[in-house]
C-alpha positions in Angstrom: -15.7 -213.0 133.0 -13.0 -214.0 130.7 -12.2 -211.5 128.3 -10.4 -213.3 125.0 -7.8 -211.4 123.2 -4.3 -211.2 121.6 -1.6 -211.9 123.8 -0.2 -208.2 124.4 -3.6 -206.2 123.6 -3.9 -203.1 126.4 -6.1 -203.9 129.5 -7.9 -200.5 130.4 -9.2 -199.3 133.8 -12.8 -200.1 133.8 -13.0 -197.5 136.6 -11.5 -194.5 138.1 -9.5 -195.5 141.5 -6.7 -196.6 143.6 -4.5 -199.6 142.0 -4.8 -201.7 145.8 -2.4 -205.0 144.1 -0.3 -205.1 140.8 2.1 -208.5 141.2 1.9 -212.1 141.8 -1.5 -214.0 143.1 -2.0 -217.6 143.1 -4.2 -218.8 140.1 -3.7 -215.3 138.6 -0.1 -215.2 137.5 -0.6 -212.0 138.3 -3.3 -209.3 138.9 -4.3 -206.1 139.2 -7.0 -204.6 141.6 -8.7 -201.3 141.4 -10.5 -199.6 144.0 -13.1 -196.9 143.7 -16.2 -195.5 145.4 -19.2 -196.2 142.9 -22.5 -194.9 144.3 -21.3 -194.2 147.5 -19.2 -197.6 148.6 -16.2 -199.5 147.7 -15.8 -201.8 144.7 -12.6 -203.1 143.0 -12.2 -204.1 139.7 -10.1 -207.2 138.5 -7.3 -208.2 136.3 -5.7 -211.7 135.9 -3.2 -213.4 134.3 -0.6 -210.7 133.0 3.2 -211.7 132.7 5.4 -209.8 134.7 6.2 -207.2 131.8 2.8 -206.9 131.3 1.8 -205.1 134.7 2.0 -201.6 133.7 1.1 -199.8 137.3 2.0 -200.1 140.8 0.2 -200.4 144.3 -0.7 -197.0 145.3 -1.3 -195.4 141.8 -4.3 -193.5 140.5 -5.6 -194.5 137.5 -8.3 -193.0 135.5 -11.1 -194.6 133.1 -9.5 -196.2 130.0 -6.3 -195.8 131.4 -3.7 -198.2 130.2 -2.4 -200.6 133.3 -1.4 -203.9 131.7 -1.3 -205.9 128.9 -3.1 -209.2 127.8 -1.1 -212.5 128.8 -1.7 -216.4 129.7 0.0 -216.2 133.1 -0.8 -218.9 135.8 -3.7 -221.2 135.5 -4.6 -219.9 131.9 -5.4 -222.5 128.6 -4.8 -219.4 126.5 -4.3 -215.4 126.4 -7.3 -213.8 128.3 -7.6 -211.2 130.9 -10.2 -212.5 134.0 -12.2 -209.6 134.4 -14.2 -209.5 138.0 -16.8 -206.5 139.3 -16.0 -207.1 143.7 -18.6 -204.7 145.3 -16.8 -204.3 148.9 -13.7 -204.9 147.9 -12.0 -207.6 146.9 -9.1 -207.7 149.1 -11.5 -206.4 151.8 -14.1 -209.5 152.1 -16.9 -208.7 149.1 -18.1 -211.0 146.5 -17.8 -211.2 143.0 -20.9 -210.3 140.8 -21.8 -210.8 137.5 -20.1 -208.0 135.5 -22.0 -208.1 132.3 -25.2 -206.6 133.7 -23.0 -204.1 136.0 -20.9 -203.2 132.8 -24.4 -202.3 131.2 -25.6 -200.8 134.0 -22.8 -198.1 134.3 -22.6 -197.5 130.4 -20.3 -199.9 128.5 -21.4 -200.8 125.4 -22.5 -204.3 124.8 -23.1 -206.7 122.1 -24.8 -210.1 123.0 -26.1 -212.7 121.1 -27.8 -215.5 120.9 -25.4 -217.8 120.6 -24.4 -221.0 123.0 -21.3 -219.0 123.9 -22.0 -215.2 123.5 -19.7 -212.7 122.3 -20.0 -209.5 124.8 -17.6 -206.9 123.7 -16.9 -204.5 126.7 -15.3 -200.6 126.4 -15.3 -198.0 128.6 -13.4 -195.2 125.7 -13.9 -195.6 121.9 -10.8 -198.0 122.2 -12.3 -201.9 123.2 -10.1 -203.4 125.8 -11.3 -207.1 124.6 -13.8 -209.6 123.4 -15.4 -211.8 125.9 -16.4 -215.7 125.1 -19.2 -216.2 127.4 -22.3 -217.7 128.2 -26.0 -215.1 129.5 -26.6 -218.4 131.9 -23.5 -219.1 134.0 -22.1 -217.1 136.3 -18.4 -217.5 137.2 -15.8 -217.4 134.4 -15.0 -221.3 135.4 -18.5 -222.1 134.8 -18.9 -219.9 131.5 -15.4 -221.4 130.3 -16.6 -225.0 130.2 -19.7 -224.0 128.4 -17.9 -221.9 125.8 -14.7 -224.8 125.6 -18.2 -226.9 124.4 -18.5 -223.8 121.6 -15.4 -223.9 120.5 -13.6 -221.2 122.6 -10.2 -222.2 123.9 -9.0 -218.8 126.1 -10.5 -219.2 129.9 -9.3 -219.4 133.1 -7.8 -223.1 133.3 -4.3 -224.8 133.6 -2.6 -225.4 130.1 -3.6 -229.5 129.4 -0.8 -231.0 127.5 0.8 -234.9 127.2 3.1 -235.2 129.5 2.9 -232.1 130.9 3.0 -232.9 134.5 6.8 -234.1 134.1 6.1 -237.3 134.6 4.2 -240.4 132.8 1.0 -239.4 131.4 -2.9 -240.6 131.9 -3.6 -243.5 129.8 -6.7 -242.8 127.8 -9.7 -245.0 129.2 -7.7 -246.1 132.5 -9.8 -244.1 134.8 -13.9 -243.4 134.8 -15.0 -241.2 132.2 -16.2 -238.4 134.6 -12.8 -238.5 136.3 -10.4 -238.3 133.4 -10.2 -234.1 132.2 -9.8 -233.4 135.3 -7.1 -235.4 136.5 -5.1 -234.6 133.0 -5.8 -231.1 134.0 -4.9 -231.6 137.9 -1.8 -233.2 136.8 -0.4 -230.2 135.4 -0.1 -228.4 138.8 3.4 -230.0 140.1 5.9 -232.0 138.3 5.9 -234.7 141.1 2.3 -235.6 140.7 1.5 -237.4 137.7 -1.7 -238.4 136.5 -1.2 -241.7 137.2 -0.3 -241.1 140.6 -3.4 -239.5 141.2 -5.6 -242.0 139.4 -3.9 -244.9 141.6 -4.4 -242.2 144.6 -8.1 -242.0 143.8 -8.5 -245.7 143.8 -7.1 -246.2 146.7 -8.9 -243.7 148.9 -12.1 -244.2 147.6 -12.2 -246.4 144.2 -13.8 -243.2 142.3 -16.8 -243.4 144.9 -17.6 -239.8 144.9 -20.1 -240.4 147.9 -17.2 -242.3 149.7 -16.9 -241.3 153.9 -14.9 -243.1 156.0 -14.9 -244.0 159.6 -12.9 -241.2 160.7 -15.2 -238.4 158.3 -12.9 -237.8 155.3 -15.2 -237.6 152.4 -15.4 -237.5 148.6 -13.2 -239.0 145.8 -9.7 -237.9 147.5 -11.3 -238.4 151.3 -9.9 -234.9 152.7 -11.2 -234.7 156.0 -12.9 -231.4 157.0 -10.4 -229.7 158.3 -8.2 -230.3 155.4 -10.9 -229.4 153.4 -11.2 -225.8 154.7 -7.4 -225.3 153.9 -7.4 -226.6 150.3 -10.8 -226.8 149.0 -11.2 -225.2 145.6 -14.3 -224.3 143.9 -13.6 -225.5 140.0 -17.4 -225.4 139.1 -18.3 -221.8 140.1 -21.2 -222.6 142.6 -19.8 -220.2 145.3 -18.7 -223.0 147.1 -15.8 -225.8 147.2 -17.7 -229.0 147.1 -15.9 -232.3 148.3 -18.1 -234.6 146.6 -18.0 -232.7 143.1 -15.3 -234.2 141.1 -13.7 -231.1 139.2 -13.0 -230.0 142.9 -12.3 -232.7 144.6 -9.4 -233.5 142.1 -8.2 -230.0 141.7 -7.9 -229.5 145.4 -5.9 -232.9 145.5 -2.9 -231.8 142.8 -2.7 -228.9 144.9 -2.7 -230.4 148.2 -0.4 -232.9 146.6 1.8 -230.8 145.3 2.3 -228.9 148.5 3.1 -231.9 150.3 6.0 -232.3 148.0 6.9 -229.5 148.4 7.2 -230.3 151.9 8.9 -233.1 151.6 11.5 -231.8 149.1 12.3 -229.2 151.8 12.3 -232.0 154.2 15.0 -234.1 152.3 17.2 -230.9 151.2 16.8 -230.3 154.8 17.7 -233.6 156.3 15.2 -233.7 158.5 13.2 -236.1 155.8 14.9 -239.6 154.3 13.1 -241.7 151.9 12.0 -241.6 148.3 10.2 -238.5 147.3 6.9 -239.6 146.5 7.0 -242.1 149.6 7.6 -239.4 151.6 4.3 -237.1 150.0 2.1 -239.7 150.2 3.0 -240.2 153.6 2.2 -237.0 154.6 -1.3 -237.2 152.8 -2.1 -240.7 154.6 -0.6 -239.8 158.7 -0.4 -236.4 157.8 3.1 -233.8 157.5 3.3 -233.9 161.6 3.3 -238.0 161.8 5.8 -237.6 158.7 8.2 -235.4 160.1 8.3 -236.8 163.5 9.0 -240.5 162.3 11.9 -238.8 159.3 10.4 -240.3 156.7 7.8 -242.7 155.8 5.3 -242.7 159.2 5.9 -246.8 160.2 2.5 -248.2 161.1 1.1 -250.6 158.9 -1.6 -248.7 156.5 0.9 -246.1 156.1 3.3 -248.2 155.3 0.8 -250.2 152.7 -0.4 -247.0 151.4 3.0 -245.3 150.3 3.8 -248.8 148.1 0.1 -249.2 146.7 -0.4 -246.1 145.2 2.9 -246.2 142.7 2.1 -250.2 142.3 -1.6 -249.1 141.2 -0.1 -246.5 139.1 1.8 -248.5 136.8 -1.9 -249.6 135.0 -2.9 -245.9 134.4 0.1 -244.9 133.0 0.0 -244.7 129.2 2.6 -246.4 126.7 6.0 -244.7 126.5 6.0 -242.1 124.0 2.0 -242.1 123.8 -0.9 -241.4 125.6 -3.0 -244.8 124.7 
């Protein structure tokens, strides 16, 4: 659940407990975990997206209800200040699953307010003090889910990367170049590394599978971006909040391709500091994503067969048409 707020409003323990993480965490900025024995087993509670000042415990601590521990913030993959607020019954660094918190919230005596509205307003407090207003939906589940619902209603805060022109580093999306399904989410996607632009990964999708969403090849890589299986497993994210990553869907298909992208630069920006890698940057990435970062390494650049070779040239040529106007976006 993504609780909206003022940047800098006080996060409060929603439970008695142990603080188990206070730092970094990938998609998080950063987080907090609490964990407690509630009715005789574990559960954590969880806080995202705080800025580094805005951590206010450490691991180990005991915190009590209403306690302090953080302050509100837009850290990681965040379109505005918010804290992401999960209920993990197990434990979440111990294997258990996230549960709706609203009926848990009510369940265990926090006061709350819903309406009938598209996006509901549920204002949660566990003292006198409320720690923050949720945008919400009664329907959806996950706060990725509930945040595309509530973005519909107007509400901006959720858990999302920051969309802005440009903001990738590089050239951005030209508006209308790619299929309408396709296009939020490769503006979004294109946020994740400077070295994967939209247009890069509009001319990627093209290439792999021409925006067939159904595509599998001979070998079994499947979806929009073809990630085989195994790949898959590694990088596979779940943008729509169905509990699972779905290679065919195309919020998660395109969001697991920045980031699989972006770590293969990553990879090849080591390599070339390194000197183990020669070639052009994004040559070198794509590379890796067509023979894989093995084939890539052990050739020192560019992996020479001939689709490889075809691919690493196509995808910037292909770019070139989805890439808006200098100094616009159409």
């Amino acid at each position: 659940m993504d609780l909206a707020s003022a940047a800098g409003t006080a996060i409060l323990a929603a439970t008695d407990g142990t603080v188990a993480a206070a730092g970094p965490a990938e998609g998080f900025g950063n987080w907090i975990i609490i964990d407690t024995q509630i009715d005789g087993s574990l559960l954590s509670t969880v806080y995202g997206h705080m800025f580094d000042d805005g951590v206010n415990v450490t691991v180990g601590q005991q915190v009590q209800v209403g306690q302090r521990i953080g302050a509100v913030g837009s850290n990681g993959e965040a379109t505005g200040p918010h804290v992401h607020f999960e209920v993990v019954p197990g434990g979440r660094l111990q294997g258990g699953h996230q549960i709706d918190p609203v009926p848990w919230l009510a369940q265990h005596g926090a006061a709350i307010d819903i309406t009938d509205a598209v996006a509901q307003q549920i204002a949660t407090t566990t003292t006198a003090d409320a720690t923050s207003t949720a945008k919400t939906t009664g329907g959806a589940k996950t706060s990725r889910a509930r945040f595309g619902v509530a973005q519909e209603a107007g509400f901006s805060a959720g858990c999302m990367p920051v969309v802005a022109s440009g903001s990738g580093g590089g050239p951005d999306l030209r508006a209308g170049s790619v299929p309408a399904a396709f296009e939020p989410w490769i503006r979004r996607a294109a946020t994740t590394c400077a070295e994967v632009t939209g247009p890069l990964m509009a001319g990627q999708e093209e290439q792999e599978s021409g925006f067939n969403t159904d595509a599998v090849s001979p070998d079994g890589a499947r979806g929009p971006a073809q990630f085989m299986p195994g790949t898959w497993a590694t990088y596979g994210i779940d943008v729509e909040g169905k509990g699972y990553a779905d290679v065919t869907s195309i919020p998660d298909a395109v969001m697991s391709q920045a980031r699989y992208d972006c770590d293969l630069a990553q990879s090849a920006k080591n390599g070339l500091a390194q000197g183990t890698l020669h070639g052009d940057l994004t040559e070198l990435w794509l590379s890796m994503y067509n023979c894989g970062p093995a084939g890539t390494f052990a050739a020192g650049g560019v992996c020479q067969n001939s689709q490889t070779l075809n691919y690493v040239k196509a995808i910037p040529a292909l770019a070139t048409k989805y890439a808006a106007a200098l100094g616009g976006s159409s």
